[in-house]
mmCIF file as Biopython writes it, N, C-alpha, C and O atoms, coordinates in Angstrom:
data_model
#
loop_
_atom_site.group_PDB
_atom_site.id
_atom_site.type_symbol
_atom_site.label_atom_id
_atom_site.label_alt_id
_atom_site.label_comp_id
_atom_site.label_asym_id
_atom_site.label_entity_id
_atom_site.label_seq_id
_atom_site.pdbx_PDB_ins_code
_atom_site.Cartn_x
_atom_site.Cartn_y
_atom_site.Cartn_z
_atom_site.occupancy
_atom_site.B_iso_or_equiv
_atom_site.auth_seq_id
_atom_site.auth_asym_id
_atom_site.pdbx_PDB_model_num
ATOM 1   N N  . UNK A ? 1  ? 0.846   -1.168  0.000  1.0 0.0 1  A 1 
ATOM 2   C CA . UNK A ? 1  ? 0.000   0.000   0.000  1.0 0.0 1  A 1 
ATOM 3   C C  . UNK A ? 1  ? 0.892   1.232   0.000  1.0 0.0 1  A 1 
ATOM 4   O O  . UNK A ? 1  ? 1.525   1.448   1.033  1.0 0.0 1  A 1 
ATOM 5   N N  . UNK A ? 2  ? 1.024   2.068   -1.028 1.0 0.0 2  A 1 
ATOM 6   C CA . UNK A ? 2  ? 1.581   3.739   -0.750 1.0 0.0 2  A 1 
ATOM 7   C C  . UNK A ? 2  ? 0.568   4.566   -0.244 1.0 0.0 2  A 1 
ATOM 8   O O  . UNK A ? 2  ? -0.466  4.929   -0.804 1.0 0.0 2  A 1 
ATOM 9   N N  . UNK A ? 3  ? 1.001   4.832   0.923  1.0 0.0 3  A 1 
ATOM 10  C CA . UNK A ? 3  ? -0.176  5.698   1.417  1.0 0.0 3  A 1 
ATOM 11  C C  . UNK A ? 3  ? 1.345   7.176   1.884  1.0 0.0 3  A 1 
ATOM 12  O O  . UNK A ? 3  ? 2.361   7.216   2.579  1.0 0.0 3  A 1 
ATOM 13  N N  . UNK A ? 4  ? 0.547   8.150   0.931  1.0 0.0 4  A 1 
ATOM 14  C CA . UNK A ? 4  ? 1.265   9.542   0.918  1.0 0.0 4  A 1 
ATOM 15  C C  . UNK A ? 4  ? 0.733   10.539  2.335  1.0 0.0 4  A 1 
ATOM 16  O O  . UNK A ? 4  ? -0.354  10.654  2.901  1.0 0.0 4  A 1 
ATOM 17  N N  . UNK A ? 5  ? 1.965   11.100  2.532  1.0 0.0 5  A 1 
ATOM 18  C CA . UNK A ? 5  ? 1.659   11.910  3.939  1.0 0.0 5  A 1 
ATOM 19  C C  . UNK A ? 5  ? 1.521   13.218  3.374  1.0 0.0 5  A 1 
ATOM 20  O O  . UNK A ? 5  ? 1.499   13.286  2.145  1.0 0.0 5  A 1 
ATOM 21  N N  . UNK A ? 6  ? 1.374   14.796  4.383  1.0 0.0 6  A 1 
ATOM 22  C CA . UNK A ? 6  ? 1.806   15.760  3.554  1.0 0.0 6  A 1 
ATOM 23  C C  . UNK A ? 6  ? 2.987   16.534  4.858  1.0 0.0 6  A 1 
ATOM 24  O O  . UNK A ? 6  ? 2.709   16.653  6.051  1.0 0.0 6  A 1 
ATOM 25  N N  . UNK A ? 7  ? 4.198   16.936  4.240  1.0 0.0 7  A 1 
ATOM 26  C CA . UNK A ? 7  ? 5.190   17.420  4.614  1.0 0.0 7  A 1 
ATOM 27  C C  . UNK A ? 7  ? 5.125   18.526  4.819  1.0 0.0 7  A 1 
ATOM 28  O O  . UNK A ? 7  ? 5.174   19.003  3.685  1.0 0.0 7  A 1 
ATOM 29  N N  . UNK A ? 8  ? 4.998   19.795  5.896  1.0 0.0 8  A 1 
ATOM 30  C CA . UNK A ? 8  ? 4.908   21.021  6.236  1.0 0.0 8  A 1 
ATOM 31  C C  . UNK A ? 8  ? 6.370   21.843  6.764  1.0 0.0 8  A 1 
ATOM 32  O O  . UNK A ? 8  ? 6.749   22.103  7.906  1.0 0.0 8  A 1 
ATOM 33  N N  . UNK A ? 9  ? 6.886   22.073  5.671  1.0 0.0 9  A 1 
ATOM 34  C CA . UNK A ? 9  ? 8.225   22.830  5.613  1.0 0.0 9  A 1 
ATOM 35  C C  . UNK A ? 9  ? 8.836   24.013  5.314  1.0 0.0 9  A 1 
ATOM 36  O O  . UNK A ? 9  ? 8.517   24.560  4.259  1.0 0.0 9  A 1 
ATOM 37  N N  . UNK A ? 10 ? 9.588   24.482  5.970  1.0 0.0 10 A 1 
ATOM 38  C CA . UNK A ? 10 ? 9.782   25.940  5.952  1.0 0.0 10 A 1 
ATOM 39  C C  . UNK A ? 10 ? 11.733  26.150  6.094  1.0 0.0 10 A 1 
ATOM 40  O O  . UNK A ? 10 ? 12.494  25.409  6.715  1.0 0.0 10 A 1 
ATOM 41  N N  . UNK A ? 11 ? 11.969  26.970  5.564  1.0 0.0 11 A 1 
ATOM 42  C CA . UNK A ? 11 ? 13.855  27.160  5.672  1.0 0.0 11 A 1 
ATOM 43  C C  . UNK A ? 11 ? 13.326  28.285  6.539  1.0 0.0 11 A 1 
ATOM 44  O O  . UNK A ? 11 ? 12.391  29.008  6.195  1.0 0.0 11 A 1 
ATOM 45  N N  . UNK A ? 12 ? 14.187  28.420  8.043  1.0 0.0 12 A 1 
ATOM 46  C CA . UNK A ? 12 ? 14.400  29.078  8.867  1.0 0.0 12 A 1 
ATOM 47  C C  . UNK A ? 12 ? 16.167  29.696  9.561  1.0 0.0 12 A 1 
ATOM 48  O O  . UNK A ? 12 ? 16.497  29.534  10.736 1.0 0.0 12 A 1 
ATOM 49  N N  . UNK A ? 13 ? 16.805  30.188  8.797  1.0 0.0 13 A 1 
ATOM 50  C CA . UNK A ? 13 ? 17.687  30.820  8.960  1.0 0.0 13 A 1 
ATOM 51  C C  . UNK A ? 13 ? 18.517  30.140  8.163  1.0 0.0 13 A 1 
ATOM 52  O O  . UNK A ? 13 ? 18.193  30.176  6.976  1.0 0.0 13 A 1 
ATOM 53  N N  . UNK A ? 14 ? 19.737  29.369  8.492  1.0 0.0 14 A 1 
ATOM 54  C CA . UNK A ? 14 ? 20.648  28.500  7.356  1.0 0.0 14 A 1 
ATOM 55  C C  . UNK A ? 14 ? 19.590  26.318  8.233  1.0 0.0 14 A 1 
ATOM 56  O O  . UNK A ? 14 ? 19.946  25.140  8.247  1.0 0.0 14 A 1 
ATOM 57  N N  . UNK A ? 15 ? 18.854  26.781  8.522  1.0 0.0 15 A 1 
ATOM 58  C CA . UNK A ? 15 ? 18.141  25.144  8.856  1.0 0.0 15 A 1 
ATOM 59  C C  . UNK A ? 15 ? 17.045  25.217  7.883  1.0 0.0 15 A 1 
ATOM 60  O O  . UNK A ? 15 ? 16.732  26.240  7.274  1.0 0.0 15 A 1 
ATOM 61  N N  . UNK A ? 16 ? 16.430  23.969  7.763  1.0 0.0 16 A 1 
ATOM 62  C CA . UNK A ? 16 ? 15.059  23.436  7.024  1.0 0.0 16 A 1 
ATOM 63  C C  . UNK A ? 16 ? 14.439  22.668  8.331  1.0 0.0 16 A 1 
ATOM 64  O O  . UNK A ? 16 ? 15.009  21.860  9.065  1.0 0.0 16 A 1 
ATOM 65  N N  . UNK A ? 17 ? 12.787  23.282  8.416  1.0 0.0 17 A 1 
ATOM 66  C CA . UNK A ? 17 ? 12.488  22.454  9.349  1.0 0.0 17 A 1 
ATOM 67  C C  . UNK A ? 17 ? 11.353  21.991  8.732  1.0 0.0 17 A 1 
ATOM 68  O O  . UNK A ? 17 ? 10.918  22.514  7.706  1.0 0.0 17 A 1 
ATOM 69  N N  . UNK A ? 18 ? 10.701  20.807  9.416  1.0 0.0 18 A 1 
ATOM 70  C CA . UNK A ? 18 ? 9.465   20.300  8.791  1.0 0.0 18 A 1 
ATOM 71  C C  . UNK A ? 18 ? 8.201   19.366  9.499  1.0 0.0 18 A 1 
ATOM 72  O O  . UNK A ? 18 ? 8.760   18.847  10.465 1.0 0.0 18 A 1 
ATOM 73  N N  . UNK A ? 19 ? 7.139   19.021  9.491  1.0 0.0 19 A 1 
ATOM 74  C CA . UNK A ? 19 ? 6.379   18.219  10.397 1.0 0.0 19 A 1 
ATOM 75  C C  . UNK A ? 19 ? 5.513   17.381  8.744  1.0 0.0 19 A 1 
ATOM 76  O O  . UNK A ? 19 ? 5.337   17.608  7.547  1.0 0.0 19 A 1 
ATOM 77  N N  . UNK A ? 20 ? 5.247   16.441  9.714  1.0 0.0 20 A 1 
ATOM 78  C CA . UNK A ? 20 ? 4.482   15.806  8.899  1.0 0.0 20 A 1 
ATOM 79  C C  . UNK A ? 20 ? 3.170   15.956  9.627  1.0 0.0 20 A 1 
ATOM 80  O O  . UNK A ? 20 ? 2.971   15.653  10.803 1.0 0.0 20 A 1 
ATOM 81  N N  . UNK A ? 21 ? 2.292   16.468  8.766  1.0 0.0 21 A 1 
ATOM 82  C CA . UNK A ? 21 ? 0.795   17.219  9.187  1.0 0.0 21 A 1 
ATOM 83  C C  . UNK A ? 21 ? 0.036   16.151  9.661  1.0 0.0 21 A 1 
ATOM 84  O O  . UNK A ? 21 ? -0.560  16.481  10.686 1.0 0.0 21 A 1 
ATOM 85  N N  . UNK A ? 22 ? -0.192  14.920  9.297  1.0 0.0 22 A 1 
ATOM 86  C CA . UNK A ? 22 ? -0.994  13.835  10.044 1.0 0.0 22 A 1 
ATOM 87  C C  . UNK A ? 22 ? -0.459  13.061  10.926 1.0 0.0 22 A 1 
ATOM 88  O O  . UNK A ? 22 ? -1.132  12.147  11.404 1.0 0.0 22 A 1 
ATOM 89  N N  . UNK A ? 23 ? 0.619   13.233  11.246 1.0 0.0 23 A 1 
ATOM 90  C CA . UNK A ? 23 ? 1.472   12.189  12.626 1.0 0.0 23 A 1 
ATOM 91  C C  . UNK A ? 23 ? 1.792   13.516  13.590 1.0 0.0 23 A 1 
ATOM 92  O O  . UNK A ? 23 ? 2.422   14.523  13.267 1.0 0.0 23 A 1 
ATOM 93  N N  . UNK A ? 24 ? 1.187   13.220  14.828 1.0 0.0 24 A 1 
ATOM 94  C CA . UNK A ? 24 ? 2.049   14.612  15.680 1.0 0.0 24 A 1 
ATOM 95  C C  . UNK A ? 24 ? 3.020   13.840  16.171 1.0 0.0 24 A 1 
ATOM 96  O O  . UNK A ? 24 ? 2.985   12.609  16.172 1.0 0.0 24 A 1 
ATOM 97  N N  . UNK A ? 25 ? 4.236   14.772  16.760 1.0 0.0 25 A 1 
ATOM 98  C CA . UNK A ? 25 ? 5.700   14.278  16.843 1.0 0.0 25 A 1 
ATOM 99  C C  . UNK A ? 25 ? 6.732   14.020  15.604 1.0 0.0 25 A 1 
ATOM 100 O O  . UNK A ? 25 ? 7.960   14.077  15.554 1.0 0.0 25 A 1 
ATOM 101 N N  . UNK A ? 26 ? 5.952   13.778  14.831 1.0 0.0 26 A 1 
ATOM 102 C CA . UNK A ? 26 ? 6.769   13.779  13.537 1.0 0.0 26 A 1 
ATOM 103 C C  . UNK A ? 26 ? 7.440   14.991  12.721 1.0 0.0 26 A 1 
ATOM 104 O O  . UNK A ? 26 ? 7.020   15.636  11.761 1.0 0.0 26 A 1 
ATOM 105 N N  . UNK A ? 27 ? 8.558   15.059  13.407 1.0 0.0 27 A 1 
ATOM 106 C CA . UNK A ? 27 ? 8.988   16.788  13.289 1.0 0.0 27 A 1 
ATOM 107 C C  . UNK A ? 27 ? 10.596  16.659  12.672 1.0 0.0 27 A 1 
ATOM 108 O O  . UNK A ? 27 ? 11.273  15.914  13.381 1.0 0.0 27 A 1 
ATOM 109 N N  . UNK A ? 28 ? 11.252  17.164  11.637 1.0 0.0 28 A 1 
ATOM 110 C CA . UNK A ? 28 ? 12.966  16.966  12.269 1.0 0.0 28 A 1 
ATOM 111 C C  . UNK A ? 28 ? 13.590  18.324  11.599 1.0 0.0 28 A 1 
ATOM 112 O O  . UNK A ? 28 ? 12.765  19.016  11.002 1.0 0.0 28 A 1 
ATOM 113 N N  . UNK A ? 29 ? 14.637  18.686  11.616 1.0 0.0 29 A 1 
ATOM 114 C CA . UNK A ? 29 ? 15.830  19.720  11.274 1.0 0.0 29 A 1 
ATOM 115 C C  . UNK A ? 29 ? 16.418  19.426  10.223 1.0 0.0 29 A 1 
ATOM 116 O O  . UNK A ? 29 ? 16.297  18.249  9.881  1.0 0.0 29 A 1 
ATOM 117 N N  . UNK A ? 30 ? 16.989  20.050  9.611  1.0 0.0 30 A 1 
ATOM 118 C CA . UNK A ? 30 ? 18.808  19.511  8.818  1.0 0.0 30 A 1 
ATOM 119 C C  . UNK A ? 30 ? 18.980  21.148  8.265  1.0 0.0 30 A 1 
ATOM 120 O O  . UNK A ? 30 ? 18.611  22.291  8.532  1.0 0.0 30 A 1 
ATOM 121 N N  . UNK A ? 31 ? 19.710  20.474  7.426  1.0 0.0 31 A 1 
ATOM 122 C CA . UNK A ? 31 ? 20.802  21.705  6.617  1.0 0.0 31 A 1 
ATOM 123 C C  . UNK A ? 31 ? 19.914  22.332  5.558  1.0 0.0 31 A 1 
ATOM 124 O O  . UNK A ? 31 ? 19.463  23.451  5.315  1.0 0.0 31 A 1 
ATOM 125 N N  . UNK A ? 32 ? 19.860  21.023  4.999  1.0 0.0 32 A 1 
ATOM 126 C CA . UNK A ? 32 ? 19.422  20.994  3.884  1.0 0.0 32 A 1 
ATOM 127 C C  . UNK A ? 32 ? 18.142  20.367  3.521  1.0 0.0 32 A 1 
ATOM 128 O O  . UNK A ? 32 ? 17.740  19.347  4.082  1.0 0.0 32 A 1 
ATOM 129 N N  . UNK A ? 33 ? 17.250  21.209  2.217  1.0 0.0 33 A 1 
ATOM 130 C CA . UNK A ? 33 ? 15.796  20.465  1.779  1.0 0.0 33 A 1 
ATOM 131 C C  . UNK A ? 33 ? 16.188  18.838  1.663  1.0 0.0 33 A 1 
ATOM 132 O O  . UNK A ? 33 ? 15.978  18.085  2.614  1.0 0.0 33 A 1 
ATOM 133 N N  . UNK A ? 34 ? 16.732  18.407  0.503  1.0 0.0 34 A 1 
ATOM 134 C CA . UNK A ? 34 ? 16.671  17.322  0.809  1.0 0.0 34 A 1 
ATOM 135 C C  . UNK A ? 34 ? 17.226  16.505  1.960  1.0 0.0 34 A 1 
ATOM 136 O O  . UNK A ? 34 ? 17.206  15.280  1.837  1.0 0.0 34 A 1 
ATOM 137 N N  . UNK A ? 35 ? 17.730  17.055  3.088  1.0 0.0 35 A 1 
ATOM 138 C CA . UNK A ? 35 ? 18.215  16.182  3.942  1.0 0.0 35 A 1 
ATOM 139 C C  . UNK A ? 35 ? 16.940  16.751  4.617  1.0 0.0 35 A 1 
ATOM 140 O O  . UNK A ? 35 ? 16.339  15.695  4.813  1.0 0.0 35 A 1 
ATOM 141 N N  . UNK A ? 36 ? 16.531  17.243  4.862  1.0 0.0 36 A 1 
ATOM 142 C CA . UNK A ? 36 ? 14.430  17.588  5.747  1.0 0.0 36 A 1 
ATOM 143 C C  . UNK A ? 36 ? 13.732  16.690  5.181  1.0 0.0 36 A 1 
ATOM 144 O O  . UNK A ? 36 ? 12.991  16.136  5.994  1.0 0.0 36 A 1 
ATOM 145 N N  . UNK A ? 37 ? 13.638  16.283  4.088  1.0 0.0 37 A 1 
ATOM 146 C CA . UNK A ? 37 ? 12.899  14.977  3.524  1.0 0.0 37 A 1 
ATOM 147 C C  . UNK A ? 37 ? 13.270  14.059  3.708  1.0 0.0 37 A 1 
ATOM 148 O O  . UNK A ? 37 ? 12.249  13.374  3.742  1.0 0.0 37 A 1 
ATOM 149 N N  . UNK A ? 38 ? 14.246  13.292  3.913  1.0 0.0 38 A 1 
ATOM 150 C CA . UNK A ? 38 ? 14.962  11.968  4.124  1.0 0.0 38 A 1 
ATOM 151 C C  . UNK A ? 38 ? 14.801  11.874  5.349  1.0 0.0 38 A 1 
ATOM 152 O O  . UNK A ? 38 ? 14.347  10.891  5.935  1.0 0.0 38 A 1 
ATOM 153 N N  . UNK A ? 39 ? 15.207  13.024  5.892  1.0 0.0 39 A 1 
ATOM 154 C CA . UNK A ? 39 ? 14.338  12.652  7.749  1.0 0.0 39 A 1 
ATOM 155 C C  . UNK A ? 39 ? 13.276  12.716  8.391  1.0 0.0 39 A 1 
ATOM 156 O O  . UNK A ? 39 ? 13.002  12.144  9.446  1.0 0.0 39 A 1 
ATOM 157 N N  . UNK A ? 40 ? 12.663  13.394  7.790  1.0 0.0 40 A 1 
ATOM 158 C CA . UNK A ? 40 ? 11.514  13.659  7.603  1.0 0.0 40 A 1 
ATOM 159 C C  . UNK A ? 40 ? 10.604  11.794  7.472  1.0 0.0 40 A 1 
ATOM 160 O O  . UNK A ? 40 ? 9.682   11.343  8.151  1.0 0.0 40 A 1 
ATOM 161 N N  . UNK A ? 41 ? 11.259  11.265  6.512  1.0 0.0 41 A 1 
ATOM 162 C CA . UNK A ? 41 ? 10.492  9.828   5.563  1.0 0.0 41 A 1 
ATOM 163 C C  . UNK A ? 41 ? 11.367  8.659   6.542  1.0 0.0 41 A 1 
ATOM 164 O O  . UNK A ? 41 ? 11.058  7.478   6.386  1.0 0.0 41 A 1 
ATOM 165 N N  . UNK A ? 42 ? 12.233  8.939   7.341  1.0 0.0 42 A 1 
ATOM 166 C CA . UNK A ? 42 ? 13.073  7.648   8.512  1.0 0.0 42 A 1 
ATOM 167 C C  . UNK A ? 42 ? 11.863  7.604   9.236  1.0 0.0 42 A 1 
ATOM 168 O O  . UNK A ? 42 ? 10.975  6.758   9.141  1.0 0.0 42 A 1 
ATOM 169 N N  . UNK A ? 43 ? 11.926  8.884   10.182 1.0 0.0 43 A 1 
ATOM 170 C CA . UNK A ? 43 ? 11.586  9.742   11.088 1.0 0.0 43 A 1 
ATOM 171 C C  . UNK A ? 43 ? 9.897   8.749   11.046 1.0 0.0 43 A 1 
ATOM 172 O O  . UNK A ? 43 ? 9.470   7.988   11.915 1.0 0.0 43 A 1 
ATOM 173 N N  . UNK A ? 44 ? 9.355   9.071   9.932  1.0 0.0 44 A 1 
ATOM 174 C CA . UNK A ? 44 ? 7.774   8.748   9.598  1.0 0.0 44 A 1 
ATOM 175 C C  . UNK A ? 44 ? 7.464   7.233   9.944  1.0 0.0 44 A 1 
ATOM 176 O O  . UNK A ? 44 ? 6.620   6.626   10.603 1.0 0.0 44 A 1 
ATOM 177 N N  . UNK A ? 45 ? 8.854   6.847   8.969  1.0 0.0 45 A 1 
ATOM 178 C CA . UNK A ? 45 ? 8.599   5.342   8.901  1.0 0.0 45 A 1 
ATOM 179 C C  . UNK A ? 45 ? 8.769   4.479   10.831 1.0 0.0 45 A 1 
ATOM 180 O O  . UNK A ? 45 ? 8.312   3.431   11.287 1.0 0.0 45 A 1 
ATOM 181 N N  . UNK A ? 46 ? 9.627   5.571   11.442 1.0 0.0 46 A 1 
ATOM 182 C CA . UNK A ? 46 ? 9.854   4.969   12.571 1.0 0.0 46 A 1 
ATOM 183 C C  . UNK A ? 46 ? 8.436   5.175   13.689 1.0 0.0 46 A 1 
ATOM 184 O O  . UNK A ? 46 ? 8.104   4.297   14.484 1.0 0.0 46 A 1 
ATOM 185 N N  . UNK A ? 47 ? 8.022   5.945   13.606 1.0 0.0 47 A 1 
ATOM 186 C CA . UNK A ? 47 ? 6.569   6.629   14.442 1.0 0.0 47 A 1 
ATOM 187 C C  . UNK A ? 47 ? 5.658   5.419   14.013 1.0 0.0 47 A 1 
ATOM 188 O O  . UNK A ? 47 ? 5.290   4.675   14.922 1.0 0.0 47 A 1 
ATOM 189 N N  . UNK A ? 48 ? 5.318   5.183   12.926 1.0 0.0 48 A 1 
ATOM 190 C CA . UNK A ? 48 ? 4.479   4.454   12.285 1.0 0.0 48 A 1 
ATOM 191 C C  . UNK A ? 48 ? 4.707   2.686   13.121 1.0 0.0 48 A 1 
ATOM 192 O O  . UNK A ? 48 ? 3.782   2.153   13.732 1.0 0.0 48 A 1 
ATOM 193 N N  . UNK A ? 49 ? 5.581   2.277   13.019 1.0 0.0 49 A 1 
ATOM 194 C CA . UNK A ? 49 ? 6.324   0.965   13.310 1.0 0.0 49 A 1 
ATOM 195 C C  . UNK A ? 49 ? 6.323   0.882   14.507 1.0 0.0 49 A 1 
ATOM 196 O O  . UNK A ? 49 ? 6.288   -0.228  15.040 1.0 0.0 49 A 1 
ATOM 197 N N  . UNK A ? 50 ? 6.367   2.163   15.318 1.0 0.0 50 A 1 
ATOM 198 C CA . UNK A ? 50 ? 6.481   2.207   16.766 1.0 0.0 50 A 1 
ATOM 199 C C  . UNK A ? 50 ? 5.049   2.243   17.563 1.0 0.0 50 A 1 
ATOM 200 O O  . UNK A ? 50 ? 5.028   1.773   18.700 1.0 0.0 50 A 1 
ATOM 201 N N  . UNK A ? 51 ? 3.767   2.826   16.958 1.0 0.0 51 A 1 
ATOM 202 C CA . UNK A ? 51 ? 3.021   3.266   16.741 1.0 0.0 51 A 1 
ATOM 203 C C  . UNK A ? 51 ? 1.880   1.617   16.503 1.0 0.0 51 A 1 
ATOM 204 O O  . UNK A ? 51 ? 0.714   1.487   16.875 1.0 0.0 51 A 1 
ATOM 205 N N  . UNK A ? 52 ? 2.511   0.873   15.979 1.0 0.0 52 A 1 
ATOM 206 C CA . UNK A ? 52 ? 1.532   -0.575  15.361 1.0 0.0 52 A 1 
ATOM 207 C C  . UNK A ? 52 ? 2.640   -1.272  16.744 1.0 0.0 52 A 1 
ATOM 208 O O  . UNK A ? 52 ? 2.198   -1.224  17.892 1.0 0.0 52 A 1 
ATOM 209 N N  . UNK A ? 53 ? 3.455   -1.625  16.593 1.0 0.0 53 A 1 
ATOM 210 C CA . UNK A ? 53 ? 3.671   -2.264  18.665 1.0 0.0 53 A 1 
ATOM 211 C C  . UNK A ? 53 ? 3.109   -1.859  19.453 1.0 0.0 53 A 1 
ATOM 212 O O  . UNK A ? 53 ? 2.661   -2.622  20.309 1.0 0.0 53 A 1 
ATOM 213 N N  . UNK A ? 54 ? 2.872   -0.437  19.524 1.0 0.0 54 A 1 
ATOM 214 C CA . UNK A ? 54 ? 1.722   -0.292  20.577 1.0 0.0 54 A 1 
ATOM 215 C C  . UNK A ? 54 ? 0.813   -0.664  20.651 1.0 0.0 54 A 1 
ATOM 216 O O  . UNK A ? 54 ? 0.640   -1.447  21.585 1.0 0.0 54 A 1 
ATOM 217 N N  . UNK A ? 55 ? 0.065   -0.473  20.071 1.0 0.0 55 A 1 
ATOM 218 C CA . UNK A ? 55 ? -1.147  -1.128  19.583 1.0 0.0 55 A 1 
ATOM 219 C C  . UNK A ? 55 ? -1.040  -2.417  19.778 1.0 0.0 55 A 1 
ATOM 220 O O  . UNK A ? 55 ? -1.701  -2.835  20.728 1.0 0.0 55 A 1 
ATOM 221 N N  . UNK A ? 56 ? -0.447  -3.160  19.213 1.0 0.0 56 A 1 
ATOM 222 C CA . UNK A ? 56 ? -0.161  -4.464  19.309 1.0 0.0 56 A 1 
ATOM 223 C C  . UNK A ? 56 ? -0.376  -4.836  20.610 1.0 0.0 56 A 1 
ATOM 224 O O  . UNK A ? 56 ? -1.281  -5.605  20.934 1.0 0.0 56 A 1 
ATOM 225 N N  . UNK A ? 57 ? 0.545   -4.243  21.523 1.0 0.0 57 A 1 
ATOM 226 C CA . UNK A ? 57 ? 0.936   -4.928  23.056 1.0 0.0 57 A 1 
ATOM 227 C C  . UNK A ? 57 ? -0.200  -4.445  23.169 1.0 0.0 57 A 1 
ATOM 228 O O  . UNK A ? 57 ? -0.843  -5.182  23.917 1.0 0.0 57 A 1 
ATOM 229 N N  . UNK A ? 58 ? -0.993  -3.325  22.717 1.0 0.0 58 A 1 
ATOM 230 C CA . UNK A ? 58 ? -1.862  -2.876  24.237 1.0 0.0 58 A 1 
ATOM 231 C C  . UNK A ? 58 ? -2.977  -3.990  24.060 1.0 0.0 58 A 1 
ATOM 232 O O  . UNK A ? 58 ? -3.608  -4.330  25.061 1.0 0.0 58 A 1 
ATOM 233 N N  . UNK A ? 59 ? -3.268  -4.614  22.751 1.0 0.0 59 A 1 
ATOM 234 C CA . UNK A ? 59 ? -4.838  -5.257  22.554 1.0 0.0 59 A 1 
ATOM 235 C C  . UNK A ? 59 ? -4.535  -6.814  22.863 1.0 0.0 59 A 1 
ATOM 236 O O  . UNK A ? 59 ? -5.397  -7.686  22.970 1.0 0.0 59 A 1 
ATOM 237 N N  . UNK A ? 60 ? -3.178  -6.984  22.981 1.0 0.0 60 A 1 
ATOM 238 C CA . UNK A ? 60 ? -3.402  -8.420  23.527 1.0 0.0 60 A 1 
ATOM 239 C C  . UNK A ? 60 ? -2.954  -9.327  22.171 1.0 0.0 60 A 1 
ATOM 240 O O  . UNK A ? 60 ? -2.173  -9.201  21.228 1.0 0.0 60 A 1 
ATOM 241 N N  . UNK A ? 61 ? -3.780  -10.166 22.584 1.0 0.0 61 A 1 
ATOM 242 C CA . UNK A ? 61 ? -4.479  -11.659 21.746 1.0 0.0 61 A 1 
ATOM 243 C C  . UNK A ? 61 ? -5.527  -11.194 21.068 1.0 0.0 61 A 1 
ATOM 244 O O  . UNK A ? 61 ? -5.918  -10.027 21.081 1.0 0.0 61 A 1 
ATOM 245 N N  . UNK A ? 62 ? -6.318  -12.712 20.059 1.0 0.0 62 A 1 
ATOM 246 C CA . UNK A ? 62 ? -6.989  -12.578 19.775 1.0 0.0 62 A 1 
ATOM 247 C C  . UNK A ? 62 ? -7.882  -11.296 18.955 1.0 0.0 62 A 1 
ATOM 248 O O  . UNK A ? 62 ? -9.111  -11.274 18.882 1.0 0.0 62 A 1 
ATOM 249 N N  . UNK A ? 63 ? -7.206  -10.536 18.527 1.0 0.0 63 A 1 
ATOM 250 C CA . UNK A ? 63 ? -7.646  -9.716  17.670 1.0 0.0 63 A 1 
ATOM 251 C C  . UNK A ? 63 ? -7.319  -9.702  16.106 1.0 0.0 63 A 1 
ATOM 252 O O  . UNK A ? 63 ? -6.314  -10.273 15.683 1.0 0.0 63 A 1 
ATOM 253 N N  . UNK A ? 64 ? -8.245  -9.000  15.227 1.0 0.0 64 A 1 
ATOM 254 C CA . UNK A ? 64 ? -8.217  -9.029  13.614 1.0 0.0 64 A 1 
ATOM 255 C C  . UNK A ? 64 ? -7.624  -7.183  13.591 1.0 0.0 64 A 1 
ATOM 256 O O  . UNK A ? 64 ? -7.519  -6.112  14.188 1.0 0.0 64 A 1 
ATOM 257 N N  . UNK A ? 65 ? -7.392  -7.999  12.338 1.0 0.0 65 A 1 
ATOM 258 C CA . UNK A ? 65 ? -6.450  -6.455  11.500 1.0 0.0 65 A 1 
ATOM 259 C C  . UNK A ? 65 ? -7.563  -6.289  10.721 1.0 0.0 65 A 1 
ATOM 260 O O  . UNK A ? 65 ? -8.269  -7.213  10.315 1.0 0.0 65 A 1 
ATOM 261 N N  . UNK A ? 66 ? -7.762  -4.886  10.462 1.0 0.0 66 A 1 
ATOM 262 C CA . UNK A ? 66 ? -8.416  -4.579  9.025  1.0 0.0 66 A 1 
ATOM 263 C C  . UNK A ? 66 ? -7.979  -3.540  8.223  1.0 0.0 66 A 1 
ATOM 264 O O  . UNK A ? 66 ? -7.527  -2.493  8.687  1.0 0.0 66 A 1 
ATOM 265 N N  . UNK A ? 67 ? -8.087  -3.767  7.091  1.0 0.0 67 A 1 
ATOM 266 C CA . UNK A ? 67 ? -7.277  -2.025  6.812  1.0 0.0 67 A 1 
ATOM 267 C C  . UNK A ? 67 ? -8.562  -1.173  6.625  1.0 0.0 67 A 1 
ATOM 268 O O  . UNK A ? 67 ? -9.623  -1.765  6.426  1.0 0.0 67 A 1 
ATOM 269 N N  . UNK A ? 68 ? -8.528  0.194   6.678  1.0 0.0 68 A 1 
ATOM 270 C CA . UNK A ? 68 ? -9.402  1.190   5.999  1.0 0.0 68 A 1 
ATOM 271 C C  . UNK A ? 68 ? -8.722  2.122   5.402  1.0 0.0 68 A 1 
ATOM 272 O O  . UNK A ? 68 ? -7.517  2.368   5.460  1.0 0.0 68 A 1 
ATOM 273 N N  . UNK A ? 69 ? -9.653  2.685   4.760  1.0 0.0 69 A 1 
ATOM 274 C CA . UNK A ? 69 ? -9.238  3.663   4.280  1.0 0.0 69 A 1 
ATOM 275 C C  . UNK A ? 69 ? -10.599 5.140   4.324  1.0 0.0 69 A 1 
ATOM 276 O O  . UNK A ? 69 ? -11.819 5.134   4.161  1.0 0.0 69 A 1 
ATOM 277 N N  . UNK A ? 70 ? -9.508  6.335   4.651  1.0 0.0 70 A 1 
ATOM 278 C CA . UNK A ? 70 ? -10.687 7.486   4.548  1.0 0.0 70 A 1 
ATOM 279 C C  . UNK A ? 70 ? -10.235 8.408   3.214  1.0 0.0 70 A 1 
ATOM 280 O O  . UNK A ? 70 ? -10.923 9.367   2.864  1.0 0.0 70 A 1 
#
C-alpha cells in the first residue's frame, strides 16, 4: 500500500524544518531540503512501526487487522 503523507516545511535561517501534518511528533531539522525529507520519511517510517507495537501490546491476543481507508 503507498499511502502519501503531507510534509509542512519551511527554511528558517541556514536550517530546514518540517512536520508531517498527520502524525504529531513527527517533526525533524537539517541543513538541507533534501536532507528535511529523508528525515523527515526515517523519522515517519519509525513513528508508524512504533506506533503498530503499541497497539499491538496494548490489545493483547486474539484480535483481527483490518485495513481502511478514509
Amino acid at each position: 500500500m503507498n499511502t502519501e503523507y503531507t510534509a509542512i516545511i519551511k527554511q528558517s535561517g541556514d536550517c530546514w524544518i518540517g512536520w508531517v501534518e498527520e502524525i504529531p511528533g513527527v517533526n525533524c531539522q537539517e541543513q538541507t531540503h533534501e536532507g528535511l525529507i529523508e528525515s523527515l520519511r526515517i523519522t515517519l517510517k519509525e513513528a508508524l512501526a512504533f506506533n503498530r507495537q503499541d497497539a499491538i501490546a496494548a490489545v493483547g491476543t486474539g484480535y483481527l487487522e483490518e485495513k481502511i481507508a478514509v
